[in-house]
C-alpha positions in Angstrom: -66.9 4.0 -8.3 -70.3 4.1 -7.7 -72.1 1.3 -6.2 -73.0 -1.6 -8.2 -76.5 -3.3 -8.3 -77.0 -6.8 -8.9 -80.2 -8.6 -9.0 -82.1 -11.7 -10.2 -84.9 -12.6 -12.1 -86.8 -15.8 -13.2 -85.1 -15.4 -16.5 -81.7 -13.7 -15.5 -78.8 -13.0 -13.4 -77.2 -9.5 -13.9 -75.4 -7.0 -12.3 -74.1 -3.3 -13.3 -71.0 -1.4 -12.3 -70.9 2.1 -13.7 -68.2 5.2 -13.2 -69.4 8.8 -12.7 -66.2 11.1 -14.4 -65.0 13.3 -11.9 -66.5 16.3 -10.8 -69.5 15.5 -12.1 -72.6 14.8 -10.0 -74.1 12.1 -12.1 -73.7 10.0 -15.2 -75.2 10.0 -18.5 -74.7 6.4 -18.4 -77.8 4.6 -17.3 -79.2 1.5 -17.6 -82.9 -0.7 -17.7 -83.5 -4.3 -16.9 -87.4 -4.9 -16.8 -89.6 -8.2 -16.7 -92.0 -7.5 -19.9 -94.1 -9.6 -22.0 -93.2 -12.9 -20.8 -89.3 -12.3 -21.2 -86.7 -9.5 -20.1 -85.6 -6.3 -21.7 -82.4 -5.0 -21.4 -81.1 -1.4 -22.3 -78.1 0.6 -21.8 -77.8 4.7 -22.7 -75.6 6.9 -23.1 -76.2 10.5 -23.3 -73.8 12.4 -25.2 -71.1 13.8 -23.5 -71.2 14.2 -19.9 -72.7 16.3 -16.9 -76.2 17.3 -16.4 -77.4 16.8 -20.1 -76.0 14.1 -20.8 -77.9 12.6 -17.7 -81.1 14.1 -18.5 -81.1 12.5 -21.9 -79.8 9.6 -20.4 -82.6 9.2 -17.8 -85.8 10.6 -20.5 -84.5 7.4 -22.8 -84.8 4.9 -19.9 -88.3 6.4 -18.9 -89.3 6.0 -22.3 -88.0 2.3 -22.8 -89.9 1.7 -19.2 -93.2 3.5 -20.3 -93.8 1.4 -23.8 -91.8 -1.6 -22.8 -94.3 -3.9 -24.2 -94.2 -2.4 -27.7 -91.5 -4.1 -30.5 -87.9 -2.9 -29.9 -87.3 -1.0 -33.4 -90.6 1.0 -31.9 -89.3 1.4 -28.6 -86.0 3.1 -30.5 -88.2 5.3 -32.3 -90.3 6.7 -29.3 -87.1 7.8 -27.6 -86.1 9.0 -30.8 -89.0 11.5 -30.1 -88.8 11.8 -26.9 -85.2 12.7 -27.3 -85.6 16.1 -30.0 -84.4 18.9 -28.6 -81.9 17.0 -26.0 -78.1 16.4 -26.7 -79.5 12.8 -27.7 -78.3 9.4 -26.9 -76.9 6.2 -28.3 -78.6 2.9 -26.8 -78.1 -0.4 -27.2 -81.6 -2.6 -26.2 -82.2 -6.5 -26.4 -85.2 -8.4 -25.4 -84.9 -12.5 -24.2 -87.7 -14.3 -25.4 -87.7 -17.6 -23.2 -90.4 -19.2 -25.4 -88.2 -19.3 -28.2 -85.3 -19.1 -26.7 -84.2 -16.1 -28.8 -82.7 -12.5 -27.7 -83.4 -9.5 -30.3 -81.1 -6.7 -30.3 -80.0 -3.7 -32.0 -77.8 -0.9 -31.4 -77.3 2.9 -32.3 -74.3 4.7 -31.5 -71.2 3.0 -29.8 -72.8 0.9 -26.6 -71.2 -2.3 -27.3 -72.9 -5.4 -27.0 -71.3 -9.1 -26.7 -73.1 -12.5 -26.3 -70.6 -15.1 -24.7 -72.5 -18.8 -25.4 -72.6 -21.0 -22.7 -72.2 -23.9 -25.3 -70.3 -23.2 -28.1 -69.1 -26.5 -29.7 -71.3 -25.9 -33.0 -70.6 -22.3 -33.0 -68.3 -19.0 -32.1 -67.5 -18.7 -28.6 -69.5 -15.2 -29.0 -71.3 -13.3 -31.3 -71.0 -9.2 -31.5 -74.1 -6.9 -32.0 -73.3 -5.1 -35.2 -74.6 -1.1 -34.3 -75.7 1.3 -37.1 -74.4 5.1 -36.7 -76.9 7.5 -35.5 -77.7 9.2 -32.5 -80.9 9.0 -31.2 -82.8 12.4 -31.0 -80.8 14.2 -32.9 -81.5 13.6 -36.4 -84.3 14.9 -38.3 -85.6 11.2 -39.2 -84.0 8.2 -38.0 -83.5 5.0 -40.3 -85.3 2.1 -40.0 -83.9 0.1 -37.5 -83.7 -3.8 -38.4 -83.0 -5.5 -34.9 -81.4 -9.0 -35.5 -83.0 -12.1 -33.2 -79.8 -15.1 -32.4 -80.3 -17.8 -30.5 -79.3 -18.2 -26.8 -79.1 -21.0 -24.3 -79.1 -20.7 -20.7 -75.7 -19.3 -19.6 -75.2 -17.2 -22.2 -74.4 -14.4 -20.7 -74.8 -10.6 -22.3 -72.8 -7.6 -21.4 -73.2 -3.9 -23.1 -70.6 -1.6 -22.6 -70.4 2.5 -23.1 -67.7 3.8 -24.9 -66.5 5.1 -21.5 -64.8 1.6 -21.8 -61.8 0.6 -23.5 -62.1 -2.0 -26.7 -61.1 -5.0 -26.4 -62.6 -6.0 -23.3 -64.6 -9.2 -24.6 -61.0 -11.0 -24.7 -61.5 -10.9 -20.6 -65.1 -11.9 -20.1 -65.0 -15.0 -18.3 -67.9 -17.2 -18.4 -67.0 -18.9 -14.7 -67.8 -15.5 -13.3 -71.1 -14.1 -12.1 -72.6 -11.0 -14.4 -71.4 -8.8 -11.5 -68.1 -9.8 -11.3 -67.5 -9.5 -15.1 -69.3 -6.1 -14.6 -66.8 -4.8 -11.7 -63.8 -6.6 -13.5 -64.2 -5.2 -16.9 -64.9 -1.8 -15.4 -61.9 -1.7 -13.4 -59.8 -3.0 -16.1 -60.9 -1.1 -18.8 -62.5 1.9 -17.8 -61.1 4.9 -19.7 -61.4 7.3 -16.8 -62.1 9.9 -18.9 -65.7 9.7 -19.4 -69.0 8.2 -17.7 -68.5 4.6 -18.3 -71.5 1.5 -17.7 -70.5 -2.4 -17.9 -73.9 -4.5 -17.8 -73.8 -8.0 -18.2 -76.6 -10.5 -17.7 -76.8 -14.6 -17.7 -79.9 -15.7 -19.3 -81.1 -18.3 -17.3 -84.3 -19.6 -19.6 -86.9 -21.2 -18.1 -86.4 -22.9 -15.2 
């Protein structure tokens, strides 16, 4: 298991556990969490399949996000979808907390599941699910439009993307009593499919404080 990082903002707590498949020298399963704008963006890629290209994809996405962060996410999806021609592609999942509002926008492309456990959920579900669109970015001629979709958050809500080298079903064990990295390190441990890269990020927005 490779080592995790955990860190903390102003605006969140996170951490990141991630699995490298065996005999391979590095994932294709990376991740970006950057202060932008007045709020935090958070990304996870996957390159498809595994092993050097996957990576490579993997790590020109995450430069991309980095270089335009400041730019809209459905534009930050279509500059790695250039950036990405002529690579195996990726699928990504990004989201962006706006701490003025209050809000998080997120879309996904591909299979990086995304959860949002609320904090305070008497007037609503215990969690809402990002809803992806097929598509791998990269490797289609044109890619759709993407139509992110903004939801409310309150501090402790806490976020966590998984890559489909994790097992569904895993948002049944997110506990909201743990810190982001031990959800990250439990959730990888229990339902890492060992037979791919596999990422667990979660993150607690924390709003302004």
């Amino acid at each position: 298991m490779d080592r995790p990082v955990t860190d903390t903002s102003s605006l969140l707590e996170w951490g990141v556990a991630t699995l490298t498949l065996a005999g391979q020298l590095e994932s294709g399963d990376l991740h970006l969490v950057r202060e932008v704008g007045g709020g935090v963006l958070v990304a996870v890629v996957d390159g498809l399949g595994h092993g050097e290209e996957a990576a490579a994809a993997a790590r020109l996405a995450v430069t991309t996000l980095d270089q335009f962060a400041p730019e809209p996410i459905a534009s930050l999806v279509q500059r790695c979808h250039e950036a990405l021609r002529g690579t195996r592609g990726a699928v990504m999942s990004v989201a962006y907390f706006d701490p003025g509002r209050d809000t998080m926008t997120w879309v996904g492309l591909g299979n990086v599941e995304g959860v949002v456990v609320h904090q305070n959920w008497a007037e609503r579900s215990s969690r809402t699910s990002l809803v992806t669109r097929g598509g791998i970015v990269g490797a289609q001629p044109d890619l759709l439009p993407v139509r992110p979709w903004v939801i409310p958050v309150q501090p402790g809500d806490l976020l966590v993307f998984a890559t489909d080298g994790i097992r569904g079903g895993f948002a049944d064990d997110i506990s909201r009593r743990d810190s982001p990295q031990q959800v990250a390190d439990l959730l990888l441990a229990r339902y890492g499919k060992g037979t791919d890269d596999a990422l667990v990020l979660a993150a607690r927005y924390l709003g302004r404080r």
